[in-house]
C-alpha positions, 0 to 999 in steps of 0.5 A: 437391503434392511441391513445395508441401510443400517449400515449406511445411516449408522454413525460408522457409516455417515463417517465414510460419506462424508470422508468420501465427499471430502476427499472427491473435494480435494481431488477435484481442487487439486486438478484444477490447480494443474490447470491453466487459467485462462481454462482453454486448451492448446487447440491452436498448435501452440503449448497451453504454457504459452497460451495462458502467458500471452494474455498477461504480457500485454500492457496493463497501463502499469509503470515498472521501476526497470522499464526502458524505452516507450514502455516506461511511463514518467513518475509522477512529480509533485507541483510546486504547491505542494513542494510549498505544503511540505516546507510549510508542515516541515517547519511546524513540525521542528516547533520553532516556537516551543509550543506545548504538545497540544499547541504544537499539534494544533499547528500542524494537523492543518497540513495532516491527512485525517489518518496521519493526524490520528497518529500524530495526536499524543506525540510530545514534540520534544521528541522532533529529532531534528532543530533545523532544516539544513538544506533544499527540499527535494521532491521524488515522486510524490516525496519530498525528503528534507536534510535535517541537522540529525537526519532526513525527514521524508514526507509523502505528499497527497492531494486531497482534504481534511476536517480543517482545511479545504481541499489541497495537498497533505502529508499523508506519512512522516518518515524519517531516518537518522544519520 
């Protein structure tokens, strides 16, 4: 008995508990990945593949871009305002005045969310790629793109405040992609 306690508190021996318990570990994780999830049985007739499937083809209230008939929900569509908003920052954004880099981003952080500000700040405005805005905004969504001389500029519009301004809608990201 003495021997075999020597044994088993020997570093040789604490090496295979706890190579025991570790493995025991990984088994028992392995069987319960092979288990389905909502943990049940199929003690109702039917397969526990078709069990555990019933519970997520309910609707959970989420629109699909693929949906058809009265499961699809409408996309969300911007107001006016903040149709009005975006022409507004769009237009400050091509610096029609030739303000310096501090100007010109003191003249558009007031349609700026905090974020999107903080990634505006630094940016010299002669990098604007585009000089005018050479069609009608057209809003999609909670987007609005804006055909420019050189390209699209596409702004996502949110409703919310800022350090400047009171509560209404925001640029929340400036995308734009060249033609």
């Amino acid at each position: 008995m003495n021997r075999a306690l020597r044994i088993i508190f020997s570093r040789y021996g604490i090496v295979v508990i706890i190579l025991i318990l570790v493995l025991g570990v990984i088994a028992l994780a392995s069987q319960r990945a092979q288990t389905p999830l909502d943990g049940g049985n199929s003690s109702n007739g039917g397969s526990t593949a078709e069990a555990s499937s019933e519970a997520f083809t309910e609707d959970d209230g989420f629109a699909t871009e693929n949906c058809e008939g009265d499961d699809c929900y409408p996309e969300e569509e911007l107001p006016q305002e903040a149709v009005d908003r975006s022409v507004e920052f769009a237009e400050a954004w091509l610096n029609p005045n030739g303000y310096s880099a501090d100007g010109w981003y003191e003249s558009i952080i007031p349609f700026l969310t905090d974020e999107q500000a903080e990634l505006m700040q630094g940016v010299d405005p002669s990098a604007v790629p585009a000089t005018e805005i050479t069609a009608p905004p057209v809003p999609e969504g909670l987007k609005v793109a804006f055909p420019m001389d050189t390209g699209t500029l596409t702004l996502t519009m949110t409703e919310g405040s800022n350090n400047l301004t009171g509560t209404g809608w925001l640029v929340s990201a400036i995308d734009w992609e060249q033609s």
